[in-house]
mmCIF file as gemmi writes it, N, C-alpha and C atoms, coordinates in Angstrom:
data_model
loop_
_atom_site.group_PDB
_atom_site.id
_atom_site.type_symbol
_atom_site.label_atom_id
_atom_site.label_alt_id
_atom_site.label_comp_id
_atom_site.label_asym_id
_atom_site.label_entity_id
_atom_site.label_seq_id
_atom_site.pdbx_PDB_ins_code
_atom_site.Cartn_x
_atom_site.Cartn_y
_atom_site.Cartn_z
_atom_site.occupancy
_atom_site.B_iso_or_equiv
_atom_site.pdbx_formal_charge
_atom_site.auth_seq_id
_atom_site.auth_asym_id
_atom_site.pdbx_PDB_model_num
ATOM 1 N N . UNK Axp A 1 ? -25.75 -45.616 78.012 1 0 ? 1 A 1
ATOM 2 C CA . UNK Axp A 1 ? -24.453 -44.973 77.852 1 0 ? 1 A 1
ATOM 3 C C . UNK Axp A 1 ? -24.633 -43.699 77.023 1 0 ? 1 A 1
ATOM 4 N N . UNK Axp A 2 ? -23.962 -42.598 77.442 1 0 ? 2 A 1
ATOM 5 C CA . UNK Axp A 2 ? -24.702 -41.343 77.065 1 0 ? 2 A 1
ATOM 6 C C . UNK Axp A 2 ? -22.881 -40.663 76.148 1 0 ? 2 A 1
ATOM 7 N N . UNK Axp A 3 ? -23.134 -41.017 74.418 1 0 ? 3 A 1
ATOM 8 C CA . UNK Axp A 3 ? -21.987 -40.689 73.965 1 0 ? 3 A 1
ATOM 9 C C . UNK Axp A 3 ? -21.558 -39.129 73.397 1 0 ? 3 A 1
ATOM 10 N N . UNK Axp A 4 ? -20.586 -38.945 73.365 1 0 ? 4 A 1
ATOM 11 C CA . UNK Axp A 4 ? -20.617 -37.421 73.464 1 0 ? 4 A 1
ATOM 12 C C . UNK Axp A 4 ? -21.406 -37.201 71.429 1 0 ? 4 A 1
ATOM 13 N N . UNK Axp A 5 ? -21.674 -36.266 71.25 1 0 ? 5 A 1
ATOM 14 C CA . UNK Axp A 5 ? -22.523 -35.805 70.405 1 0 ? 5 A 1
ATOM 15 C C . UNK Axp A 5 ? -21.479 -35.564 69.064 1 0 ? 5 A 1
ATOM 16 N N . UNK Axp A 6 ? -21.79 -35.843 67.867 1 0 ? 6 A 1
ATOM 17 C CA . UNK Axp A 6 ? -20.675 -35.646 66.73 1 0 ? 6 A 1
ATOM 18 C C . UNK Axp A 6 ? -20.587 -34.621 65.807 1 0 ? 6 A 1
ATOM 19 N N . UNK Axp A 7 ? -19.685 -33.764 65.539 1 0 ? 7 A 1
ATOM 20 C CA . UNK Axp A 7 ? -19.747 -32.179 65.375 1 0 ? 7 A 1
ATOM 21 C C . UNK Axp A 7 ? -19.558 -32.355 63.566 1 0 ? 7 A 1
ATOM 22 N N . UNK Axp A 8 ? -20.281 -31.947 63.229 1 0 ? 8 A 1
ATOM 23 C CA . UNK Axp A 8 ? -20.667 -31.719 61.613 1 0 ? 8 A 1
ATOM 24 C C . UNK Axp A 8 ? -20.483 -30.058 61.201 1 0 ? 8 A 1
ATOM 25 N N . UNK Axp A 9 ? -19.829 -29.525 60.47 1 0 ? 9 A 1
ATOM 26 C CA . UNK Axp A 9 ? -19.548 -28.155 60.087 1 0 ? 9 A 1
ATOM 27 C C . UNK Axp A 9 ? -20.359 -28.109 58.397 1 0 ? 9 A 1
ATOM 28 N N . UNK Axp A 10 ? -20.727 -27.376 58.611 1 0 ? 10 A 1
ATOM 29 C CA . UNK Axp A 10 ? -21.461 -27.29 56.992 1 0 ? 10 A 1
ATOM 30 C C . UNK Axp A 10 ? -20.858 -25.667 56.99 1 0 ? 10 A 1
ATOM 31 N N . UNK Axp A 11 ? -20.362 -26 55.528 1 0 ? 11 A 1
ATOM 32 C CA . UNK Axp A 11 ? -19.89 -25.044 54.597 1 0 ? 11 A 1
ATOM 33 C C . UNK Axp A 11 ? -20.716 -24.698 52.914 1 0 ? 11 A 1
ATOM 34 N N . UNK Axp A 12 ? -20.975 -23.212 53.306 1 0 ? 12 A 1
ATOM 35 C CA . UNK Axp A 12 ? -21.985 -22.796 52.523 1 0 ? 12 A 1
ATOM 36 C C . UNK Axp A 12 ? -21.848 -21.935 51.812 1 0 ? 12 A 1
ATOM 37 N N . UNK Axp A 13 ? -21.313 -21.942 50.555 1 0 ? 13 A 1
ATOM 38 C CA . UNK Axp A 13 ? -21.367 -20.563 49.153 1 0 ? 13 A 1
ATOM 39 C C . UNK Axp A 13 ? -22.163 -19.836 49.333 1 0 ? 13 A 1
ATOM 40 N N . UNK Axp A 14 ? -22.563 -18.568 49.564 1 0 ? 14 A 1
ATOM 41 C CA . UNK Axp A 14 ? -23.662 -18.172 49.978 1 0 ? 14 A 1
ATOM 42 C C . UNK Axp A 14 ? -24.337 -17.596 48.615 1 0 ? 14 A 1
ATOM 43 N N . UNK Axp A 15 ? -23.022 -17.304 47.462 1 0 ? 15 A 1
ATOM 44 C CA . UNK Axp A 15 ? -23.349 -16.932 46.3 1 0 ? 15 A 1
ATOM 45 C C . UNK Axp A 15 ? -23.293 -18.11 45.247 1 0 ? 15 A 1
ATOM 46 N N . UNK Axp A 16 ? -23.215 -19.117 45.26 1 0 ? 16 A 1
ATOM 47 C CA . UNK Axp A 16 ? -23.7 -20.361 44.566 1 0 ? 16 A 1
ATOM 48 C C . UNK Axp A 16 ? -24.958 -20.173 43.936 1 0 ? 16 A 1
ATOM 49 N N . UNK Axp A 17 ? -25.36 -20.784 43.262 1 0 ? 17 A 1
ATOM 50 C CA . UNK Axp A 17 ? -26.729 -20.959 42.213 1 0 ? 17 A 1
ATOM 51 C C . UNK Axp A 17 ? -27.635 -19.761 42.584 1 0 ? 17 A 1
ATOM 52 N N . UNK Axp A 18 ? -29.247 -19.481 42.573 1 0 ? 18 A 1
ATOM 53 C CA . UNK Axp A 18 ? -29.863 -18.564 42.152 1 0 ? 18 A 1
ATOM 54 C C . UNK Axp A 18 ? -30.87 -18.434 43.531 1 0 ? 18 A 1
ATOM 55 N N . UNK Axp A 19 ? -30.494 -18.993 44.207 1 0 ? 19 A 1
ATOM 56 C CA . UNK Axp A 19 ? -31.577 -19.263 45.165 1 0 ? 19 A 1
ATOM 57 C C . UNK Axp A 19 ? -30.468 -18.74 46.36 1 0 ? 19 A 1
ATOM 58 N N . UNK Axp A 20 ? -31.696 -18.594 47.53 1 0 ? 20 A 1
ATOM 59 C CA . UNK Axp A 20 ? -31.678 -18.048 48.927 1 0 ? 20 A 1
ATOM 60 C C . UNK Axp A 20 ? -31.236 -19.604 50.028 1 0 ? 20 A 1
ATOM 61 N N . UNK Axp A 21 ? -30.126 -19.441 50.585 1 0 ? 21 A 1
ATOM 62 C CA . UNK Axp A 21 ? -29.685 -20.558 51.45 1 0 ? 21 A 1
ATOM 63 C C . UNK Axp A 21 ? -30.723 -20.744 52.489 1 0 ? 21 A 1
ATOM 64 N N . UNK Axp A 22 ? -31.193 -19.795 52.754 1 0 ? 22 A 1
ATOM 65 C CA . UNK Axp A 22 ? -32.488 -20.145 54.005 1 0 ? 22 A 1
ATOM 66 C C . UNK Axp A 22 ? -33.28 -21.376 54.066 1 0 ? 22 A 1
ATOM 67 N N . UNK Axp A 23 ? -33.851 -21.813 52.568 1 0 ? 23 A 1
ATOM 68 C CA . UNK Axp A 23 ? -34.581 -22.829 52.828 1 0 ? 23 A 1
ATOM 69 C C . UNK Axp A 23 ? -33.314 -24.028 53.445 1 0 ? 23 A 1
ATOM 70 N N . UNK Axp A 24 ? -31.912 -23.828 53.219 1 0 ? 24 A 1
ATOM 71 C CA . UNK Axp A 24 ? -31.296 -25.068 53.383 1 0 ? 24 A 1
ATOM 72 C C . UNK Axp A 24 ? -30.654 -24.985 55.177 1 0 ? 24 A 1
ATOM 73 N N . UNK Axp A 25 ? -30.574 -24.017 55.465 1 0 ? 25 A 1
ATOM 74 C CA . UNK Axp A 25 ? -30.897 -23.852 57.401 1 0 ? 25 A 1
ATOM 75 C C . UNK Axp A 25 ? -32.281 -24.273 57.543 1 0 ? 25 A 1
ATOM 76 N N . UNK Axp A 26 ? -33.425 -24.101 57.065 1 0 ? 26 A 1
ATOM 77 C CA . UNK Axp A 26 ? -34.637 -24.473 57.407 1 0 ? 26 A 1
ATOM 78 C C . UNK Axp A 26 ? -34.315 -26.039 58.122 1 0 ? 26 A 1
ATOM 79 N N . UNK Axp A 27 ? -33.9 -26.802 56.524 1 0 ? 27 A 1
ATOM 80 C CA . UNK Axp A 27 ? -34.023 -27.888 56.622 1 0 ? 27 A 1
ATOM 81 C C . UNK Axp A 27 ? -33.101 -29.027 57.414 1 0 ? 27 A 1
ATOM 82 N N . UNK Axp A 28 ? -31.737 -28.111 57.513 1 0 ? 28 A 1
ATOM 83 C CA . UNK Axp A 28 ? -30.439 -28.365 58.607 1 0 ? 28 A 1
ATOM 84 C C . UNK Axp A 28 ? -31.24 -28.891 60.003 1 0 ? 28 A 1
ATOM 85 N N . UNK Axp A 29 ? -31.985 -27.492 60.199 1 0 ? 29 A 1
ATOM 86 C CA . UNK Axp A 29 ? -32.767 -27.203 61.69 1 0 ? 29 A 1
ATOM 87 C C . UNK Axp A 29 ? -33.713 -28.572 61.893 1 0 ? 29 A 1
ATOM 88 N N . UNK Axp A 30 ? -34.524 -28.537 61.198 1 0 ? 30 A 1
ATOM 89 C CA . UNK Axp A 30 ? -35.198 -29.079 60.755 1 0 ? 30 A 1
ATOM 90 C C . UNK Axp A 30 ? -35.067 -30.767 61.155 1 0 ? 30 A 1
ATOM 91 N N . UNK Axp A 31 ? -34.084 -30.897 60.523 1 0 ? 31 A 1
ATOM 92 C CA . UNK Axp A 31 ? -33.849 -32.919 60.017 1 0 ? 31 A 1
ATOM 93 C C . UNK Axp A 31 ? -32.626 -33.179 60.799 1 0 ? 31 A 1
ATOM 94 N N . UNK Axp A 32 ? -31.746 -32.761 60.908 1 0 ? 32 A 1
ATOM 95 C CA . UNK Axp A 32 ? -30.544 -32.904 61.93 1 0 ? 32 A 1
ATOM 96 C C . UNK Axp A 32 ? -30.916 -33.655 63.333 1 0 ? 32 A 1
ATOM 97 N N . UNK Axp A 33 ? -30.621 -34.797 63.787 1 0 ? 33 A 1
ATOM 98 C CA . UNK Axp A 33 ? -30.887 -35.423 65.313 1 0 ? 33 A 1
ATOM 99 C C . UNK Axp A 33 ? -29.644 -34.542 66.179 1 0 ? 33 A 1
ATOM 100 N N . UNK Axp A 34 ? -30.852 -33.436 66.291 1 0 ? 34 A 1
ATOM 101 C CA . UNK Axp A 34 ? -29.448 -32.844 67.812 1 0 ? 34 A 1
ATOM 102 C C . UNK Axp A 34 ? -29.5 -33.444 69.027 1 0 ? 34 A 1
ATOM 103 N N . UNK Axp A 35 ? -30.223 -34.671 69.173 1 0 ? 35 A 1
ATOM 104 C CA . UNK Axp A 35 ? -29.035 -35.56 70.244 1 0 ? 35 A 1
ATOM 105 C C . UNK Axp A 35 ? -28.156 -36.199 70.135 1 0 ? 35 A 1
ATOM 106 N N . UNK Axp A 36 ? -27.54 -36.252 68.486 1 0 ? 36 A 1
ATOM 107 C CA . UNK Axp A 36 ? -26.487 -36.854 67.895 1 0 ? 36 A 1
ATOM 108 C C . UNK Axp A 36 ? -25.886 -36.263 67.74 1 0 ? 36 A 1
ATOM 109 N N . UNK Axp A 37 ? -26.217 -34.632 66.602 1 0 ? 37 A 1
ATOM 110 C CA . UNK Axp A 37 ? -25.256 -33.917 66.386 1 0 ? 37 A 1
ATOM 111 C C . UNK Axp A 37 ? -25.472 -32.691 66.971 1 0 ? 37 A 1
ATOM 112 N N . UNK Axp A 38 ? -23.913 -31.899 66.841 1 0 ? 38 A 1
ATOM 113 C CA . UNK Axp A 38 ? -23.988 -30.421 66.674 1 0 ? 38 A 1
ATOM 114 C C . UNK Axp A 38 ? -23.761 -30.079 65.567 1 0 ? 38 A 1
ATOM 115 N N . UNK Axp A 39 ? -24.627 -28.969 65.449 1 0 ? 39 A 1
ATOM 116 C CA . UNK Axp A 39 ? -24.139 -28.154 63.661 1 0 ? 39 A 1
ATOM 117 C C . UNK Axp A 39 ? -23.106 -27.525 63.86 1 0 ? 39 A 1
ATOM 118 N N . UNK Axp A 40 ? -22.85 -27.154 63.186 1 0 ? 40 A 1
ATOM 119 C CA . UNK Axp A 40 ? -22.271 -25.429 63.175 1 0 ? 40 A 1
ATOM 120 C C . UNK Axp A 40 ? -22.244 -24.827 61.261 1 0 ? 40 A 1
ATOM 121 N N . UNK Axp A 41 ? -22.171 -24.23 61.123 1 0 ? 41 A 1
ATOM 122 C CA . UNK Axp A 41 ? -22.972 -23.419 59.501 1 0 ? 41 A 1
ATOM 123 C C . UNK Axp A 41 ? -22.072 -21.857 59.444 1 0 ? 41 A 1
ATOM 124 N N . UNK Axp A 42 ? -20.96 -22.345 58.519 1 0 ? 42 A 1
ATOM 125 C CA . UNK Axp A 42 ? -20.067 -21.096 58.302 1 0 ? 42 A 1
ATOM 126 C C . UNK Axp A 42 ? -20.111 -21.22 56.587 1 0 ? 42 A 1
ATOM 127 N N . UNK Axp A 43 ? -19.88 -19.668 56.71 1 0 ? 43 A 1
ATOM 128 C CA . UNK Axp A 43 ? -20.081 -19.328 55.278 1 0 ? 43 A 1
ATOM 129 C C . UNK Axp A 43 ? -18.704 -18.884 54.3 1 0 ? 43 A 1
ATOM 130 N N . UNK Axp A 44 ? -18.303 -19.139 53.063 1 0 ? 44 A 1
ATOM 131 C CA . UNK Axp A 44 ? -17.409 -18.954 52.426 1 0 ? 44 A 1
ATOM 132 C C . UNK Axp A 44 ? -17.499 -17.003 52.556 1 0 ? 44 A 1
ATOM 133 N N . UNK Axp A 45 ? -15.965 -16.471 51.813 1 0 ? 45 A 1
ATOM 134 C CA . UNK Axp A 45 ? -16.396 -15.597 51.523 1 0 ? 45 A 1
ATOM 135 C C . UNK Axp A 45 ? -15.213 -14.959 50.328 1 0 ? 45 A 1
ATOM 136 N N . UNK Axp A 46 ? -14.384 -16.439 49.614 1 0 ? 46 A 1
ATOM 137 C CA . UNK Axp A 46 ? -13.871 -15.867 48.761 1 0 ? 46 A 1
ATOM 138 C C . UNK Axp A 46 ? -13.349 -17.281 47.959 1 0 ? 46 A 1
ATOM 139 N N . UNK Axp A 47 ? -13.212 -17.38 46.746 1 0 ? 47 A 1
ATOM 140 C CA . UNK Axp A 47 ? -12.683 -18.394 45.857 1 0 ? 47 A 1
ATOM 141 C C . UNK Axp A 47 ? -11.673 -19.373 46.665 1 0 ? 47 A 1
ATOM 142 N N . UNK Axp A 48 ? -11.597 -20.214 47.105 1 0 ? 48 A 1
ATOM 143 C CA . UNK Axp A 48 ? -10.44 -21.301 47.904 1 0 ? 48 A 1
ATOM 144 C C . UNK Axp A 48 ? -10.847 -21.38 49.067 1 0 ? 48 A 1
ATOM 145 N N . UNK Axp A 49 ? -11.738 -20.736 49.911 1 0 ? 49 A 1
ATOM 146 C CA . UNK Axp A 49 ? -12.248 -20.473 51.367 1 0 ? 49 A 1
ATOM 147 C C . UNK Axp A 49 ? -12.713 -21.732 51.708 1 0 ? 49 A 1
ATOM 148 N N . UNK Axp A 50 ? -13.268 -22.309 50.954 1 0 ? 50 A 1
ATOM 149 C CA . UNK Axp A 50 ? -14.251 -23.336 51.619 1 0 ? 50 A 1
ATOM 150 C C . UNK Axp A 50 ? -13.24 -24.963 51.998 1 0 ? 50 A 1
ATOM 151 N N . UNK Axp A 51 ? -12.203 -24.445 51.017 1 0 ? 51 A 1
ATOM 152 C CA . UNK Axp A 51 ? -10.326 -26.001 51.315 1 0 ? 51 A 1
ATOM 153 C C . UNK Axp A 51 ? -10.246 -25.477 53.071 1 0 ? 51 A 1
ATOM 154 N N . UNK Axp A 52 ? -9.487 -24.197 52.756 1 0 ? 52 A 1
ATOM 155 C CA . UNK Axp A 52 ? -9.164 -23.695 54.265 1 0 ? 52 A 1
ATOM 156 C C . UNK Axp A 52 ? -10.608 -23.846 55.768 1 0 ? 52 A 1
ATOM 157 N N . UNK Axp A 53 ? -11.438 -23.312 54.983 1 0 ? 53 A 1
ATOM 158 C CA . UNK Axp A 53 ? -12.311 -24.121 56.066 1 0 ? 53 A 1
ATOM 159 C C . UNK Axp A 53 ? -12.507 -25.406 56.587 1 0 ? 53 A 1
ATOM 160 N N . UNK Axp A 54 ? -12.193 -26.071 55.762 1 0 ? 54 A 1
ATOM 161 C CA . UNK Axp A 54 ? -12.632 -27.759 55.91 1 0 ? 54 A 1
ATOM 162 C C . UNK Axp A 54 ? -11.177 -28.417 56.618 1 0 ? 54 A 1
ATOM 163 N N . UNK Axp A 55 ? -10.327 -27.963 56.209 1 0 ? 55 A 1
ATOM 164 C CA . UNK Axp A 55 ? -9.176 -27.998 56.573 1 0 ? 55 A 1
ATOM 165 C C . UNK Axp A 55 ? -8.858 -27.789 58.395 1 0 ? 55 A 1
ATOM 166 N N . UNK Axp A 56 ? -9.229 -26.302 58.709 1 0 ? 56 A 1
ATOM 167 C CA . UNK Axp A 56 ? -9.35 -25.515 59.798 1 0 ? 56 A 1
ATOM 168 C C . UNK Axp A 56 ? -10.229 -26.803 61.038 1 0 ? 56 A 1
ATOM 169 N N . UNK Axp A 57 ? -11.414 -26.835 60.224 1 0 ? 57 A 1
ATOM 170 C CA . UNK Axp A 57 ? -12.278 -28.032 61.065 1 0 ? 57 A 1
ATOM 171 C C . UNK Axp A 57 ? -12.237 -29.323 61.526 1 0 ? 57 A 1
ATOM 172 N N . UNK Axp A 58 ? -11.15 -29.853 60.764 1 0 ? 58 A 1
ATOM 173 C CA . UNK Axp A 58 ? -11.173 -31.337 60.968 1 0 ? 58 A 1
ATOM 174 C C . UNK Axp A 58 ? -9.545 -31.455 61.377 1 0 ? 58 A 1
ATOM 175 N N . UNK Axp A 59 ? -9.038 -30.23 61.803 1 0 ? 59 A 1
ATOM 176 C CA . UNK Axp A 59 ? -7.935 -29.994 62.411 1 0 ? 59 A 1
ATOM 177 C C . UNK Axp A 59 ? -8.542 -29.548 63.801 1 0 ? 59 A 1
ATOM 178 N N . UNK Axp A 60 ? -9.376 -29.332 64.296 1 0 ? 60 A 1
ATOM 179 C CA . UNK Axp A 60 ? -10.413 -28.75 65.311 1 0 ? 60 A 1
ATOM 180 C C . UNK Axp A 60 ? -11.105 -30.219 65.873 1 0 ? 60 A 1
ATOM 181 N N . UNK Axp A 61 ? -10.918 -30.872 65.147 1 0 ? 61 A 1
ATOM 182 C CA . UNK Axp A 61 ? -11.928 -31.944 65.792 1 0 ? 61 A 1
ATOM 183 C C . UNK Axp A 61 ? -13.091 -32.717 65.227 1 0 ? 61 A 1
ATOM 184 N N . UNK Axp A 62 ? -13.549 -31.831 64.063 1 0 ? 62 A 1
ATOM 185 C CA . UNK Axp A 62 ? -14.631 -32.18 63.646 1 0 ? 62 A 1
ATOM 186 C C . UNK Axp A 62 ? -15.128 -33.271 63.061 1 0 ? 62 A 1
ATOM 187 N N . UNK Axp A 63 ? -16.176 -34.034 63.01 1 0 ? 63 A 1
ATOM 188 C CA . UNK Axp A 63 ? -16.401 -35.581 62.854 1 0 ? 63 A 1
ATOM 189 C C . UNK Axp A 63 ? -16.886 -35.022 60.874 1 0 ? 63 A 1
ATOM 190 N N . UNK Axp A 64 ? -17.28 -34.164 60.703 1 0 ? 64 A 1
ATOM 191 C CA . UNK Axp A 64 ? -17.645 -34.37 59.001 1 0 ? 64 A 1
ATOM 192 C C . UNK Axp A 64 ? -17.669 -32.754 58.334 1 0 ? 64 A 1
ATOM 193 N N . UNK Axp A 65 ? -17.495 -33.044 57.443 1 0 ? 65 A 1
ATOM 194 C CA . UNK Axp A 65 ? -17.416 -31.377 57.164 1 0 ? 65 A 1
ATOM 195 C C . UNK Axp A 65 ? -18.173 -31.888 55.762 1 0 ? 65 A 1
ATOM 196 N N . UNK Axp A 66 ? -19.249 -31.25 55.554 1 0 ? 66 A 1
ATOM 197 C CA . UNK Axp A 66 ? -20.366 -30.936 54.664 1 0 ? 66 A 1
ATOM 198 C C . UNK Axp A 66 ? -20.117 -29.682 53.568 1 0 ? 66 A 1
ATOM 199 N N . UNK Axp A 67 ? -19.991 -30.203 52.216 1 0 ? 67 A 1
ATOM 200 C CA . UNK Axp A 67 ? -20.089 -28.535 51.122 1 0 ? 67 A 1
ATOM 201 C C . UNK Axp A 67 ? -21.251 -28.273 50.677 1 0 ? 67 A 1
ATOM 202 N N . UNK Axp A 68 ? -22.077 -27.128 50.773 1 0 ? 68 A 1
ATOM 203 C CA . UNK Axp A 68 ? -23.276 -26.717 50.533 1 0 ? 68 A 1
ATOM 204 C C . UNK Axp A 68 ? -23.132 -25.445 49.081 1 0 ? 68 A 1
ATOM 205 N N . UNK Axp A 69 ? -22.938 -25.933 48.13 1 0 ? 69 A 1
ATOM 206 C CA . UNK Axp A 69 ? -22.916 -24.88 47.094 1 0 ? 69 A 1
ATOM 207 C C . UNK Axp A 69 ? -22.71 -25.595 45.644 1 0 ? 69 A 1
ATOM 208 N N . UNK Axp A 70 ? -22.221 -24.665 44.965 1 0 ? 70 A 1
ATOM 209 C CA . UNK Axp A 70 ? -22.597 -25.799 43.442 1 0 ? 70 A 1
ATOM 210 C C . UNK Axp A 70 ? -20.789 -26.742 43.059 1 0 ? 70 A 1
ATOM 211 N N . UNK Axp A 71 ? -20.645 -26.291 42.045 1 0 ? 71 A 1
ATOM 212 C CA . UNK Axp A 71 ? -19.427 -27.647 42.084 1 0 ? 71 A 1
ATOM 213 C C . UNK Axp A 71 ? -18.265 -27.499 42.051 1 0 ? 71 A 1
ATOM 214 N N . UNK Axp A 72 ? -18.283 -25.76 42.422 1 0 ? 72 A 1
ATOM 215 C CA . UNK Axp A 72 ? -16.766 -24.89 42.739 1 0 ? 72 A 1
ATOM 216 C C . UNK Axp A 72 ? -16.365 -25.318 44.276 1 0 ? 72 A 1
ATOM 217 N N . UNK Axp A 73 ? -17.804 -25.156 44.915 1 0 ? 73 A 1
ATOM 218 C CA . UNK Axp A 73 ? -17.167 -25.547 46.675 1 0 ? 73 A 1
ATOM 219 C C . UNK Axp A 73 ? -17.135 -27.001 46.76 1 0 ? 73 A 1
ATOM 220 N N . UNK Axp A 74 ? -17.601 -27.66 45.953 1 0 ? 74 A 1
ATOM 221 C CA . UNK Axp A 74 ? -17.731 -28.724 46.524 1 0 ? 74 A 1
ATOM 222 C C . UNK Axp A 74 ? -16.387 -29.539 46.193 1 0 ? 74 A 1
ATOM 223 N N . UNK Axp A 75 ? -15.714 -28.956 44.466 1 0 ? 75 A 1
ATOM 224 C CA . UNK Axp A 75 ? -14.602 -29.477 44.034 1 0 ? 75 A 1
ATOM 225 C C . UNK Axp A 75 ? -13.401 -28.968 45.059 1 0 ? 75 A 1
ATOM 226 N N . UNK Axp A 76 ? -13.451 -27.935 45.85 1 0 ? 76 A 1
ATOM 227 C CA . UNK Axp A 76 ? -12.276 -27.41 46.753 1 0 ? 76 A 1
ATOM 228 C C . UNK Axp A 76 ? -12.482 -28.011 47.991 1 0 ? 76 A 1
């Protein structure tokens, strides 16, 4: 039985802590079973962005919405 695939949105501070987000697409790419899931990887781009995103997504359909940043995105 071939079930449809479950859509995960990751939301990403891009200005969070001191480091470069790349290694954390590396590892998205990387470790993610894309015969299970789809990604998708949108980026904040202002203080409250990341509520309205998560919001936007799981009004869309989305099976999980993921916060990728320190404890401002993750608390919104």
């Amino acid at each position: 039985m071939d079930k449809e695939k479950k859509k995960i949105s990751f939301i990403i501070n891009p200005k969070s802590g001191t480091q470069s987000k790349e290694q954390i697409l590396h590892l998205l790419d990387e470790k993610l079973d894309k015969a299970k899931y789809v990604q998708e990887v949108i980026y904040t781009e202002y203080a409250g962005h990341a509520t309205l995103l998560a919001q936007e997504h799981v009004e869309k359909g989305c099976d999980a919405v993921v916060a990728i940043g320190g404890d401002g995105t993750v608390n919104e």
